[in-house]
C-alpha positions as semicolon CSV with decimal commas, in nm:
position;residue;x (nm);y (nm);z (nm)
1;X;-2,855;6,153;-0,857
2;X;-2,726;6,090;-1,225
3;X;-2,693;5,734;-1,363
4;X;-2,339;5,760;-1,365
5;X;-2,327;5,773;-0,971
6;X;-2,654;5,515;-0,939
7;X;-2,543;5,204;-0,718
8;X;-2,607;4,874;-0,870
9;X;-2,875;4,666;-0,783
10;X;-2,759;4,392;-0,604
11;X;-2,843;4,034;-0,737
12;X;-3,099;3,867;-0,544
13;X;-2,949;3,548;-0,582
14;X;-2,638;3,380;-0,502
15;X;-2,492;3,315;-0,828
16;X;-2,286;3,007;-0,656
17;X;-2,532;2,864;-0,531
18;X;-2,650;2,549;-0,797
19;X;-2,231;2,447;-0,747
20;X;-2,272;2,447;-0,324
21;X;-2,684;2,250;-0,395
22;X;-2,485;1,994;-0,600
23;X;-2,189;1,943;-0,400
24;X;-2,436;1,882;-0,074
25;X;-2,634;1,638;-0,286
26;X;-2,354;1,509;-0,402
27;X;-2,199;1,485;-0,007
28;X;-2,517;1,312;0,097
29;X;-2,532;1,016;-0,166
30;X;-2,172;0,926;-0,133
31;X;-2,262;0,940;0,290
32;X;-2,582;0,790;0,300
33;X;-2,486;0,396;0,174
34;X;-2,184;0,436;0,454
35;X;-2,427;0,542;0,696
36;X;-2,648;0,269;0,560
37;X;-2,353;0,001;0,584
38;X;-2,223;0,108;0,951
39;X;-2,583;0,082;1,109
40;X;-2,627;0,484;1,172
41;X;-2,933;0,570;1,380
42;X;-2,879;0,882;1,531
43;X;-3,251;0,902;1,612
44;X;-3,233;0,581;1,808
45;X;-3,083;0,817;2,112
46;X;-3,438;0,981;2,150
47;X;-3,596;0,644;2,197
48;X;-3,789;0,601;2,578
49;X;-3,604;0,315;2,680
50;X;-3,279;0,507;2,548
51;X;-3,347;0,813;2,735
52;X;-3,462;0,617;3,035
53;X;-3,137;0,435;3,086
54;X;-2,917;0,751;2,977
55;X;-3,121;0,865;3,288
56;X;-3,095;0,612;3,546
57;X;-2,685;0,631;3,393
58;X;-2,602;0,978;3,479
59;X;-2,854;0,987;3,792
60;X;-2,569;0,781;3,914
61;X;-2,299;1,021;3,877
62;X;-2,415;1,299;4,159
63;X;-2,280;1,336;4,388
64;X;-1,917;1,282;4,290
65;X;-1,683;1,096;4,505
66;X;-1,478;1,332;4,690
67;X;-1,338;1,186;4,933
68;X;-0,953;1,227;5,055
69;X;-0,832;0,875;5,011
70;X;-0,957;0,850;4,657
71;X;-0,898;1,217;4,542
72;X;-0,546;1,107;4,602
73;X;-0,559;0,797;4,443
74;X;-0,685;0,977;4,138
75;X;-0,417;1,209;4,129
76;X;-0,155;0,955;4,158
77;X;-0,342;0,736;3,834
78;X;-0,393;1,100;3,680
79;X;0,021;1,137;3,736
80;X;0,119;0,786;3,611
81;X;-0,093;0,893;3,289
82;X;0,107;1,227;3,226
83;X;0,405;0,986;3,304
84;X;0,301;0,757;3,055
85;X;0,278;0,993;2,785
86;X;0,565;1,209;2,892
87;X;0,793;0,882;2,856
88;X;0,593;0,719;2,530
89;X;0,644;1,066;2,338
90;X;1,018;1,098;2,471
91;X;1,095;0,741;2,374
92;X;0,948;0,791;1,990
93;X;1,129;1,112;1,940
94;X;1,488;0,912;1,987
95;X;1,353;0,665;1,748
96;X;1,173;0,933;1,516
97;X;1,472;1,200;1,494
98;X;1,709;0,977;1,331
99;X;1,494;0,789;1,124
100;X;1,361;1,145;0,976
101;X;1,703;1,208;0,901
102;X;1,772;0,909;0,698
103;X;1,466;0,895;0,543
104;X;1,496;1,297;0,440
105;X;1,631;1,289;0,057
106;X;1,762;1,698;0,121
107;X;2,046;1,532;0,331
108;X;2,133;1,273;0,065
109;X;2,497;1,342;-0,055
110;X;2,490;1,117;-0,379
111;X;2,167;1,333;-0,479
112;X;2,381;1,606;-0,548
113;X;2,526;1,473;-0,868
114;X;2,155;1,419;-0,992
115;X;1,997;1,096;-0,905
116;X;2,053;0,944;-0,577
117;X;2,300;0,598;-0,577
118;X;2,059;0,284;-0,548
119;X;2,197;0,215;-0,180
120;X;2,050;0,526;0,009
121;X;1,797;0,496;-0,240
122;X;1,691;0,172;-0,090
123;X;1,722;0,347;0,311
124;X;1,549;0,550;0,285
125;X;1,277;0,341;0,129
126;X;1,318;0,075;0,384
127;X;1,301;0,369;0,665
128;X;0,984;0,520;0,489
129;X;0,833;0,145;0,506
130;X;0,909;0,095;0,813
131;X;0,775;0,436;0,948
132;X;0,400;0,307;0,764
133;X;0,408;0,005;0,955
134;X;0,457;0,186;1,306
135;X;0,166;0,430;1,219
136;X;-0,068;0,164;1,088
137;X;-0,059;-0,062;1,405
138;X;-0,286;0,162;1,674
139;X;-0,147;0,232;2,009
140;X;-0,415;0,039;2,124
141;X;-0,357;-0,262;1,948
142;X;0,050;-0,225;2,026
143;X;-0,046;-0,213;2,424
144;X;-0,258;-0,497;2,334
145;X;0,058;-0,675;2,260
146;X;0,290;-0,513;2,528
147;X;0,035;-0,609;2,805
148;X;0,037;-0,991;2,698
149;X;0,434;-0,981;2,686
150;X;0,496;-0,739;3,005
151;X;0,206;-0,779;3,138
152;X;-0,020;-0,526;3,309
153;X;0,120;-0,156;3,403
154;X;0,266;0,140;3,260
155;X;0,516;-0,030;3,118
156;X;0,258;-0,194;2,823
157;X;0,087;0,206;2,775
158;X;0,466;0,357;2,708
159;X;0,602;0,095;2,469
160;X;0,262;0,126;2,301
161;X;0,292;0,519;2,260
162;X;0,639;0,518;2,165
163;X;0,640;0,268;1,900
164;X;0,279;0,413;1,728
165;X;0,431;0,762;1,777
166;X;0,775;0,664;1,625
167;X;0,574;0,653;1,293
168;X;0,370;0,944;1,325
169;X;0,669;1,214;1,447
170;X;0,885;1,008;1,152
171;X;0,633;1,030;0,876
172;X;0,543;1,425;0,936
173;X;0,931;1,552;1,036
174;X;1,016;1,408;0,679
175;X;0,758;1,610;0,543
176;X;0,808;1,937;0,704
177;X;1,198;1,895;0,622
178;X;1,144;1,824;0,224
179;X;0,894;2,104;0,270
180;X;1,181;2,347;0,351
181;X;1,395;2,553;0,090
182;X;1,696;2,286;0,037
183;X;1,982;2,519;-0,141
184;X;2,110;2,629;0,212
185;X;2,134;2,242;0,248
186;X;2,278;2,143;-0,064
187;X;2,529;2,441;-0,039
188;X;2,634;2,300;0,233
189;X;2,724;1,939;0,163
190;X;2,866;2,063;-0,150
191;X;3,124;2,250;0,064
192;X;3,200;1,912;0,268
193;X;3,008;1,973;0,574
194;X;2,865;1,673;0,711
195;X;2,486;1,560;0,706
196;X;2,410;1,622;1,042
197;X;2,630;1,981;1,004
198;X;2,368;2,089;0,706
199;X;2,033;1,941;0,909
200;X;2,186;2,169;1,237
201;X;2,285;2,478;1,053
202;X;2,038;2,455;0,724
203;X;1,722;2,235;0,725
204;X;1,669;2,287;1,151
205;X;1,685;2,650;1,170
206;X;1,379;2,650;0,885
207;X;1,175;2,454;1,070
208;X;1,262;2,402;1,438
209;X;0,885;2,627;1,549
210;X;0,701;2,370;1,308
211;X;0,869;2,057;1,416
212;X;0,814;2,215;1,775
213;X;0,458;2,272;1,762
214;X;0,372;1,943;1,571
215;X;0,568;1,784;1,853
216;X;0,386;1,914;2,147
217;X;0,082;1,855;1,948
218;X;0,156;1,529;1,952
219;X;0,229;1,496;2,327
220;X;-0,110;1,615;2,395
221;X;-0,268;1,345;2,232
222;X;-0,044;1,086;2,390
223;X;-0,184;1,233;2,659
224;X;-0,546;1,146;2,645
225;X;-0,440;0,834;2,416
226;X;-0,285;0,715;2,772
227;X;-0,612;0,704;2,928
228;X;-0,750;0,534;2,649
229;X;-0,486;0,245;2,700
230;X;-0,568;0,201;3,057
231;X;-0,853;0,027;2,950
232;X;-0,664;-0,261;2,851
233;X;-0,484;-0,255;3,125
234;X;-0,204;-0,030;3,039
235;X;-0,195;0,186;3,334
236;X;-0,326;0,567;3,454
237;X;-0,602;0,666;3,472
238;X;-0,821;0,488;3,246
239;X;-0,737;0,121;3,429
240;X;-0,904;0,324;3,783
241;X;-1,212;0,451;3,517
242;X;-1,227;0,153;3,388
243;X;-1,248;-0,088;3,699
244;X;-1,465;0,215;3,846
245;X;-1,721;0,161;3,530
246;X;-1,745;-0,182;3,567
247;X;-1,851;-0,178;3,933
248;X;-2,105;0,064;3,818
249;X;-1,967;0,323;4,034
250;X;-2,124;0,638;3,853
251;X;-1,969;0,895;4,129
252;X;-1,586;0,757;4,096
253;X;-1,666;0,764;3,745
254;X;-1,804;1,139;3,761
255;X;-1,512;1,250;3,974
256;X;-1,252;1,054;3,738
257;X;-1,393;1,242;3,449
258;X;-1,371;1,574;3,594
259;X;-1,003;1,547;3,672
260;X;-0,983;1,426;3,319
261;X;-1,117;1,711;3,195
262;X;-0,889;1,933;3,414
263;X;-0,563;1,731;3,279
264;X;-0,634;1,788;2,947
265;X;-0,736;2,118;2,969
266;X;-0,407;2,243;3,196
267;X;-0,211;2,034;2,869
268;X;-0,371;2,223;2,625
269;X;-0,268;2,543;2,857
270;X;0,093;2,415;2,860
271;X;0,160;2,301;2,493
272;X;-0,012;2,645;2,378
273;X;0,279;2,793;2,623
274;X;0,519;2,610;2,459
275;X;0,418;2,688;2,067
276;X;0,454;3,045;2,185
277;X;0,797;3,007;2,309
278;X;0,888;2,826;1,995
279;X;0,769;3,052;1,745
């Protein structure tokens, strides 16, 4: 074969490879004083006495608990939690649509001359503010709150998830909208159609399958954030685990786990349904 048609001899190193050894040394002394500074001993998991308990802890799980009266007490806890979210996620969304729409500066009318008039200016600031303190606050901390002023129930886990969620849904539909190409928008208002006209016909056709999908995202994890909640007594699911683990009742905790799993994998099932109808 001629030089001309010889194949090149591959390099026997990988010429990228002093960038990728100093960005992993680099990774591990910027993680290794934070590992230092939260206490993290991984290896403390292989101890004896840690593997002995871990042990004597799941030992206690077989068998499950499978008996009629509490299968169907579990499903009805396992209902209140899809409840829970359901109603959480349904009660942020009328809070979140509207404030996305003030807070949106595509829909502001005064921008159109330039620079937007210091009153919607100021809005949609205070809106934006607003939003950041509903995100900051966990759900956990909100039902907290909602279980000292309503005390115990569903009612506590729903206000929780709806006002935490109000700021999350807000905060990313604002996004996702300024994201979008705003000329149809602008166009629009220019011709005198109204703000909600231009989101309906303009800005909403662009993004509905994102907004969608983020949105049943977002239900999911109220879902399993509902369980969470029940362990300060918000209701579901995770008030029945939780008075289960503290009576060290390893097979009504093995069973309540189970169905857990189940719920959140028949949710993941359903919202992947629905991202497929939406795109």
């Amino acid at each position: 074969m001629s030089k001309a048609y010889a194949h090149p001899t591959p390099a026997l190193r990988d010429p990228a490879w002093p960038g990728r050894a100093a960005a992993t040394m680099l990774a591990l002394l910027l993680l290794w004083p934070l590992g230092v500074a939260t206490e993290f001993r991984p290896w403390s998991l292989l101890d004896a006495r840690s593997l002995a308990v871990s042990a004597r802890f799941l030992a206690d799980f077989f068998p499950p608990k499978l008996s009629p009266d509490f299968l169907a007490l579990v499903l009805r806890a396992s209902w209140r939690t899809v409840a829970i979210a359901t109603a959480g996620v349904s009660l942020a969304l009328g809070a979140a649509i509207p404030m996305a729409l003030c807070a949106t500066r595509a829909l502001s009318i005064s921008r159109l001359a330039g620079r937007m008039a210091p009153l919607p200016a100021a809005l949609r600031q205070g809106v934006r503010a607003l939003l950041i303190v509903l995100r900051s606050v966990p759900e956990l901390i909100w039902a907290l709150v909602f279980v000292r002023v309503v005390g115990l129930g569903a009612t506590a886990g729903v206000l929780a998830i709806a006002l935490t969620y109000t700021g999350m849904l807000g905060k990313v539909y604002v996004e996702v909208l300024e994201n979008q190409d705003a000329e149809p928008t602008q166009t629009l208002l220019r011709n005198g159609c109204g703000r909600l006209q231009a989101f309906a016909y303009a800005l909403l056709p662009q993004a509905a399958a994102e907004l969608g999908a983020y949105t049943v995202y977002r239900w999911e994890c109220a879902l399993r954030s509902s369980v969470v909640l029940g362990f300060v007594g918000a209701g579901g699911l995770g008030q029945l685990l939780d008075a289960s683990m503290k009576m060290f009742d390893g097979a009504e905790v093995c069973t309540m786990l189970a169905v857990f799993v189940l719920l959140v994998g028949l949710a993941d099932a359903a919202s992947a349904a629905l991202r497929r109808m939406l795109q």
